[in-house]
C-alpha angles and dihedrals in degrees: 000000000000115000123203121183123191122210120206145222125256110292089010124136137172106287086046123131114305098349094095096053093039085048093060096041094058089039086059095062082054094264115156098230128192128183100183114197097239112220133270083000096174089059100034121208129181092207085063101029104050097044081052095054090043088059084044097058102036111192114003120245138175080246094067121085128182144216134203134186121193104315081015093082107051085041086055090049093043078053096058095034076073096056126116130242100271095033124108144148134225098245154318141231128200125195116186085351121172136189101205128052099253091225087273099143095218091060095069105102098053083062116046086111135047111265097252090222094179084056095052100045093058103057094059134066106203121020118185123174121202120199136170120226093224103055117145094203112032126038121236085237084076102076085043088065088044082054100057091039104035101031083240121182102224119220110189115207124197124232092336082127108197086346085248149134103247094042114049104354083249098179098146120058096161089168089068096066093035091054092061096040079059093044089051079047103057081041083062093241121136131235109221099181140080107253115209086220085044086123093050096049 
């Protein structure tokens, strides 16, 4: 079975934002979907989020795919930055994903190293970014970046802000789940279901 987990922002958690309806979109073509609340997610820490996600996902496949939001992201790349040689997924989405710490304090420990891009790039199969052009917080030059590194598609979106709840009341992110249908359909595998997102893909 296919397998998708979503990541969330700081100070996300499952019924956050557009998780839930992305969550049941995906659940619809028979995925098997998963949004964990990370811990201590008002004060984030790689040293407890990435062991979390790595309990989460269980053993890699190239039926899992991953999403991040915000600190998601980073948490999802210092992830497969852990596999091992032979181990890859089947894709990643990225949704307000940066590669720096934005001088946000909290964020420190997701960036005591340099991000191993080569490393990353070759454990998935398919890597979009999607980014709003309005973002408060992280720069749409960001998924440009994610672009040249990762081989992203980029997907710009206009005035969606952060893609959260606060800001913006972004409940509804319909290109997440589309961008993985996409990515099942360039691995040459169907869909057999009705999507509700099945106009917009």
């Amino acid at each position: 079975m296919k397998k998708v987990v979503i990541v969330h922002c700081w100070s996300g958690y499952s019924q956050y934002c557009w998780y839930p309806e992305t969550k049941k979109a995906l659940e619809a073509q028979g995925f098997a979907v998963q949004v964990p609340t990370m811990p201590e997610t008002a004060v984030p820490n790689l040293s407890l989020w990435l062991p979390k996600l790595q309990e989460v996902i269980g053993k890699p496949t190239e039926d899992t795919y991953l999403v991040g939001h915000s600190i998601g992201c980073i948490t999802i790349m210092r992830y497969l930055e852990t596999l091992s040689e032979k181990q890859k997924i089947g894709g990643v989405v990225f949704v307000a994903g940066f590669t720096a710490n934005l001088d946000i304090r909290e964020f420190t420990t997701f960036f005591e190293k340099p991000l191993d891009f080569f490393k990353i790039k070759t454990k998935i199969k398919h890597c979009v970014a999607i980014a709003s052009d309005d973002d408060p917080y992280v720069p749409p030059k960001y998924a440009e970046i994610l672009k040249e590194n990762l081989g992203a598609e980029v997907i710009i979106k206009h005035a969606m802000k952060h893609f959260s709840g606060e800001a913006g009341n972004c409940t509804s992110l319909p290109d997440v789940a589309n961008a993985i249908f996409v990515m099942v359909s360039k691995s040459g595998c169907a869909l057999t279901q009705k999507s509700v997102y099945e106009d917009n893909i």
